[in-house]
N, C-alpha and C positions, 0 to 999 in steps of 0.2 A: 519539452517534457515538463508537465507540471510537478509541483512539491509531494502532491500525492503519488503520482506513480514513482517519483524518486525517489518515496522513503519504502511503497511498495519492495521497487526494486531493490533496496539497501537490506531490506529484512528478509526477504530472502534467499539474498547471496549470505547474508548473514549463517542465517538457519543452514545451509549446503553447504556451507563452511562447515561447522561446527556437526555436522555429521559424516563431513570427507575424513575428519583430520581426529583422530582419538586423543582422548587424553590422557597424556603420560602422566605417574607418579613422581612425583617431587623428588629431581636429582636424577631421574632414570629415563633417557632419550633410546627409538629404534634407528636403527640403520635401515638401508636399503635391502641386505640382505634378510631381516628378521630377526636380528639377535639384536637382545637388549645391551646399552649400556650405563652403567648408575657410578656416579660417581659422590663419595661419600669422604669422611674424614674424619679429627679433631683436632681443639686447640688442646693444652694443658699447661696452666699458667702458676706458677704460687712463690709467695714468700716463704724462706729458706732460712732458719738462723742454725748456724754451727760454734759449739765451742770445743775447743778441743783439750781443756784442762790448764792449757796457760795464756791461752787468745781466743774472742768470737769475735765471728764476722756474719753476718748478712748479705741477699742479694735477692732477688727477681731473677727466676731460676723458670724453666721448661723441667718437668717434671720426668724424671728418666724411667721410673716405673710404666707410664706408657704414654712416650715421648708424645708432640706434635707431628701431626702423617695427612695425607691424604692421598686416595685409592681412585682406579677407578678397575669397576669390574665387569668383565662382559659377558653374555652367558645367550644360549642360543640352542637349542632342540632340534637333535635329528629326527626322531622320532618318540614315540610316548615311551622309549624305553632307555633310550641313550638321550646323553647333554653333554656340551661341550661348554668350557669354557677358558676365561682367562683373568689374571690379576698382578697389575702394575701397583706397588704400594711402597713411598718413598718416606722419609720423613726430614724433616729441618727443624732442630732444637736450637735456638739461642740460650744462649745460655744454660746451658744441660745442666741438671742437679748432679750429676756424677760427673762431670768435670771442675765443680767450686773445690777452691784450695783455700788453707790457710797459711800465712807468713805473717815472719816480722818486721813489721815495717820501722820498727826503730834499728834494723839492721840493713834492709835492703829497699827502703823508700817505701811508696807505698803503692809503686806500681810493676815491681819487682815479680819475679817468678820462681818458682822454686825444682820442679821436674822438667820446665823446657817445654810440655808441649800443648800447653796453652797458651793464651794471650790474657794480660789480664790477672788479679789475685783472689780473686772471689767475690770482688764489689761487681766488676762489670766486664762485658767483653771477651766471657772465656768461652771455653769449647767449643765445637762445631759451628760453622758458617756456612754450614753447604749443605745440599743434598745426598742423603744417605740412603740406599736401597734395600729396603727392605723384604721386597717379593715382586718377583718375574716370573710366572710359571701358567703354563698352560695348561688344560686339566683333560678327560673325558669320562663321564660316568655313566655305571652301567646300574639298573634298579634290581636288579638278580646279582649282578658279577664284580661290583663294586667301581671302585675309584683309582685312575691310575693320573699321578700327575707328574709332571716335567719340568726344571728350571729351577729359578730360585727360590725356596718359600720351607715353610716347618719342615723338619726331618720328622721321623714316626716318632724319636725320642722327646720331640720340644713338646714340650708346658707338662708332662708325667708329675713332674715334683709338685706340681702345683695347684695341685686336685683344690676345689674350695668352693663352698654352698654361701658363702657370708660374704655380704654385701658390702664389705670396709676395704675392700682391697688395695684399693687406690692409696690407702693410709697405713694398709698393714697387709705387707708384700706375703709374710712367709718366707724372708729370707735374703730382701737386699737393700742392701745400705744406700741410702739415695746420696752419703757424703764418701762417694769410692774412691773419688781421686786425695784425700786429704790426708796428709802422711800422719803417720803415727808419733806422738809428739812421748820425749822420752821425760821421765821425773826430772830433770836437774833442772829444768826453770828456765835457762839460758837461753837466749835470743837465738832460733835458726838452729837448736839442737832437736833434730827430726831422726826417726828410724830409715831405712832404706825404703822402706815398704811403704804402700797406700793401706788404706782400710779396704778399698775394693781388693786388695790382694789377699786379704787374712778371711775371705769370707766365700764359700760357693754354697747353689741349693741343690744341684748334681742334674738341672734341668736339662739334661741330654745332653745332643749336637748339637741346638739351637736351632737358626735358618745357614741354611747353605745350600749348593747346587747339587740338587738329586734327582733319583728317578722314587717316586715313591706311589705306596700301595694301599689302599686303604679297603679291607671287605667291606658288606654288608653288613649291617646291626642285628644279632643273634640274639634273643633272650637277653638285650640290654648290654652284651659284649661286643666289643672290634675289635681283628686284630690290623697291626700296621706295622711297612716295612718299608725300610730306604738304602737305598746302595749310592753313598754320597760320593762325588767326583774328588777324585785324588785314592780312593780305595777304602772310606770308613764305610761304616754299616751299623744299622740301630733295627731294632724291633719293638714294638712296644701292644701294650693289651690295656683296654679303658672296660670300663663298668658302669651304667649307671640303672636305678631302678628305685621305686617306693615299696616302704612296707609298714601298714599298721603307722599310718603317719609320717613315719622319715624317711624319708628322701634321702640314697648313698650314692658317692661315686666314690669312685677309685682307678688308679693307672698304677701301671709298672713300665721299664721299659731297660733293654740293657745296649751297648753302645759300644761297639769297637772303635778305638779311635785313634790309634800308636800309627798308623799309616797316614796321619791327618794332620799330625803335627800336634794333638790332645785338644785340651780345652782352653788354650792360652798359655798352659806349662808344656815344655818339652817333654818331661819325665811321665804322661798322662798314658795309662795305657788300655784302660777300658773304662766302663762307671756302669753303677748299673744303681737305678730309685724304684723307690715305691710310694706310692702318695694315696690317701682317702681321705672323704670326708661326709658328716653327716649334719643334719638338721632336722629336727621336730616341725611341727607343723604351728609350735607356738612361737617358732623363729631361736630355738636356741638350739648354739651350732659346734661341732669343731674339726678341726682338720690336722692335719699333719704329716712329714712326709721323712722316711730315711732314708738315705743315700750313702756310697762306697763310691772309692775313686780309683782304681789300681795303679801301682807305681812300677817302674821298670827297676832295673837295677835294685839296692838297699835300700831304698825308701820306704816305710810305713808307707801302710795305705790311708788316704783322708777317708776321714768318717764323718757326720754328722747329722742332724736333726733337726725338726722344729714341731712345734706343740700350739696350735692358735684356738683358743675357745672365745665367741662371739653370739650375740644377741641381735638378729635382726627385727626392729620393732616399726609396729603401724601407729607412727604419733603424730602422724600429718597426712592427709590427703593427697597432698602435693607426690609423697612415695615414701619406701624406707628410709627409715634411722639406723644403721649400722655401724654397732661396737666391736669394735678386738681389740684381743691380746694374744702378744704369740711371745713365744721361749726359742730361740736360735741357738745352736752349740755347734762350733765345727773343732776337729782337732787334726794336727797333724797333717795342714794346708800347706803353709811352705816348707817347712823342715818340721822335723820328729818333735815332736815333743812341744809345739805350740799349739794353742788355746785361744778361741775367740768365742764370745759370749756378746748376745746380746739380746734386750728386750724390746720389744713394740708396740706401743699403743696407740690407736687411732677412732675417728668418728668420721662417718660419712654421710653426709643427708643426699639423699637421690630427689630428684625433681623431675619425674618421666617423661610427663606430656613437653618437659624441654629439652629431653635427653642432656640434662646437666645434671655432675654430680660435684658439691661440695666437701672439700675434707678438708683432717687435722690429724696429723700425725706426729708423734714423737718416738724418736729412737733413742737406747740407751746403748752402747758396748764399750768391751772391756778386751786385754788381749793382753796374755804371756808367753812365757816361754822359757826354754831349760838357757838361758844369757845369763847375767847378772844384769842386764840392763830389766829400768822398771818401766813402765808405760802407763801417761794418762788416759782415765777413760775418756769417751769424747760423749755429747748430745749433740743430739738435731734435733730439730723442728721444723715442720714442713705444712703449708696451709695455704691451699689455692681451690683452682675450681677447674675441670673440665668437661667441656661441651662439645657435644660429637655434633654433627651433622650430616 
């Protein structure tokens, strides 16, 4: 065989190739049977400084607002009117922002620990080492009759609180302290004189039941409404109702959703016996925005019920090509969190630049709070600062 016929022949098994075999999208393989599968994810990486009134520390921290994960998800058509599908989504944070602590190391070295269940004091080494699961659940949808899904994944109450049109999120949550593990440092100054509590203990956004193992229900989109429902394993139960729609320029959404959860063991406290939020949020079409959400928490026995709030107004601006510049600021207040008569406050301010065509967003956040209570003990406020960058893929 000569060089001609062999490139003949090369060009086109070439070309027969390259029309036996389709081309998938980037990240998204078929099987044998015809369902797709895409597997996707993020990093999210930042420096972290915390003071907390008598010590700062720093660290290289995995951002807990929305950890390091990756998914894969599979999805497959019975017919033009039914879809089935499914979604494994794990994550692995080194070093979590909501597990840095502070100590004193002129009291306990400087590799010392202070609650036991890290490793590590805030410089390196702390939190999670492993993989964490975040959703297992199977799905089937129907384009009339809606969405019924199975396993581990949102309850109908999760993200309600969290309603938000403004592009800073990443840097201004709406209500969670990225320094949750860092004890409450009391006024006397004194080496290793800490309150019992964390700062993630003095603060909730009443965002439902979170993820847990349910059977859940999702209608069809009516006039810009859903409603949704979850009968969670162990015997809780949530409902919840979304909104969204433009008008005359702004763009609104809004959720509610309320949550039985005394047969669940609550939301982290024993004494937890239902919650119920409401959240919305609005934006003009010149990018300026706000949001906000209120939440109740019921208590069994004498307990006050927790109450609290947040207030975020935001400017999303076109100052780059590249994507959004998005600014917040939000007002947190919860009271009556662990016992009657305490008060946590705090403020947030952040910036976000979005880079689309890389699905990167950079931020800058800073938080401030503050925390009382009916004791005689006083407590310092604490700061963060929080400044990384995360890239989805």
């Amino acid at each position: 065989m000569n060089i001609r016929t062999t490139l003949k022949t090369s060009v086109a098994a070439a070309a027969l190739f390259a029309v036996a075999v389709p081309v998938a999208e980037a990240g998204t393989v078929s099987n044998g049977n015809g369902n797709s599968v895409t597997v996707s994810g993020q990093i999210n990486k930042a420096f972290m400084y915390v003071d907390d009134g008598k010590q700062s520390r720093s660290a290289i921290v995995d951002s807990d607002n929305s950890g390091s994960r990756f998914r894969i998800l599979g999805n497959g058509k019975v017919n033009e009117a039914v879809s089935v599908g499914s979604i494994l989504e794990v994550e692995f944070q080194d070093n979590a922002s909501n597990n840095f602590q502070i100590n004193d190391t002129n009291a306990n070295g400087p590799n010392a620990t202070i609650t036991g269940n890290n490793s590590g004091n805030g410089d390196r080494g702390f939190g999670q080492t492993y993989f964490t699961q975040r959703r297992m659940e199977a799905f089937i949808s129907h384009k009339q009759f809606g969405k019924l899904s199975i396993g581990q994944g949102p309850t109908a109450s999760d993200g309600t609180a969290e309603t938000s049109l403004n592009g800073a999120g990443m840097a201004v949550y709406g209500g969670v302290t990225f320094f949750g593990d860092v004890l409450l440092r009391t006024s006397t100054d004194a080496d290793n004189v800490f309150a019992s509590q964390k700062w993630g203990d003095q603060y909730t956004n009443f965002d439902g039941a979170g993820r847990d193992d349910r059977v859940r229900y999702d209608t069809p989109t009516f006039a810009g409404f859903q409603l949704s429902g979850s009968a969670i394993s162990g015997g809780g139960a949530d409902a919840a109702i979304t909104y969204s729609g433009k008008f005359s320029g702004i763009a609104v959404k809004a959720a509610g959703s309320y949550a039985s959860l005394s047969s669940i063991g609550g939301t982290g406290t024993t004494d937890a016996d239902d919650q119920w939020v409401v959240s919305a949020a609005a934006e003009h079409d010149s990018g300026v925005n706000i949001r906000g959400h209120y939440g109740v928490r019921g208590r069994v026995a004498t307990r006050d019920d927790t109450k609290g709030y947040n207030v975020t107004v935001g400017y999303d601006a076109k100052l780059t090509s590249h994507g959004e510049t998005s600014f917040a600021v939000g007002y947190n207040k919860v009271k009556d969190m662990v016992a009657d008569g305490d008060e946590t406050q705090f403020w947030e301010f952040g910036v976000v630049q979005h880079l689309k065509d890389a699905g990167t967003e950079l931020y800058l956040g800073v938080n401030l709070a503050e925390h009382d209570d009916t004791s005689t003990t006083n407590y310092k406020n604490i700061t963060g600062v929080i400044a990384g960058t995360r890239i989805k893929f």
